[in-house]
C-alpha positions in Angstrom: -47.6 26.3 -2.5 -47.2 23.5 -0.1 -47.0 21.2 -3.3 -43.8 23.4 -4.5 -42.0 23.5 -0.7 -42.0 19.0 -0.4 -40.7 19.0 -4.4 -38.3 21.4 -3.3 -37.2 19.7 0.1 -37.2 16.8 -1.7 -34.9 17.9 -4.4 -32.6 19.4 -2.1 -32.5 15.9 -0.1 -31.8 13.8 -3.2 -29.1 16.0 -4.1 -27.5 16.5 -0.8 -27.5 12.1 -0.5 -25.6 12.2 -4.1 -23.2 14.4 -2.5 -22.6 12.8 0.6 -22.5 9.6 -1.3 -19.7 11.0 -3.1 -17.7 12.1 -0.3 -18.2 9.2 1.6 -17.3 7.0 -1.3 -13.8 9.0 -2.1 -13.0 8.4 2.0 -13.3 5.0 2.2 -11.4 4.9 -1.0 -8.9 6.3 0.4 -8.3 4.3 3.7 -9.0 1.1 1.0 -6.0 2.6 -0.7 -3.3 3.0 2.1 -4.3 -0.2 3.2 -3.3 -1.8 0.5 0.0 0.0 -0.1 1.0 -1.2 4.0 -0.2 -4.4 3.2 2.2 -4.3 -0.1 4.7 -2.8 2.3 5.1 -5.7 4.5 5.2 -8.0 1.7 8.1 -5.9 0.1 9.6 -5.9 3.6 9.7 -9.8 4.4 10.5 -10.5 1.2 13.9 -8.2 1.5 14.6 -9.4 4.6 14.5 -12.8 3.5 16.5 -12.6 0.5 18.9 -10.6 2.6 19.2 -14.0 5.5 19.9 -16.1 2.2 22.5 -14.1 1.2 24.3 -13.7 4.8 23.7 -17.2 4.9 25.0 -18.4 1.4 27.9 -16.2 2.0 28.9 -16.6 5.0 31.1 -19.9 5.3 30.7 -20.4 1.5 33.8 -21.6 0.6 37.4 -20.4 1.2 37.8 -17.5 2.9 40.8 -16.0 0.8 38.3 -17.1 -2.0 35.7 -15.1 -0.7 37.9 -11.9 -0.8 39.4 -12.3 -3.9 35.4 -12.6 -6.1 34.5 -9.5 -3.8 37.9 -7.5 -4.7 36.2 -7.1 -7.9 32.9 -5.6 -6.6 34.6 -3.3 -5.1 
């Protein structure tokens, strides 16, 4: 009887590690994952932001001003 009750503990403790090993593993995923989307983030951020300086500085001063308005009347 003894025998039976450490098999069955035993059973019971290698299935309740799987388990826990799969919960832990799907929670650190997770965190791995919105990690790496903020990391992507600030890429996407600095690299908007930078174009956007290039453009305020290629368009400002780029040129006649009257020129200016006239290739942006069209945009509009």
């Amino acid at each position: 009887m003894a025998d039976l009750l450490i098999w069955l503990v035993a059973a019971l403790g290698a299935v309740g590690g799987v388990v826990l090993g799969r919960i832990w593993g799907q929670v650190e995923g997770k965190s791995a994952g919105k990690r790496e989307a903020e990391r992507d983030a600030m890429e996407d951020k600095s690299k908007r932001v930078e174009r956007g300086r290039d453009a305020v500085r290629d368009g400002r001063g780029a040129g006649d001003a009257a020129e200016r308005l006239r290739d942006n009347d069209g945009a509009w």
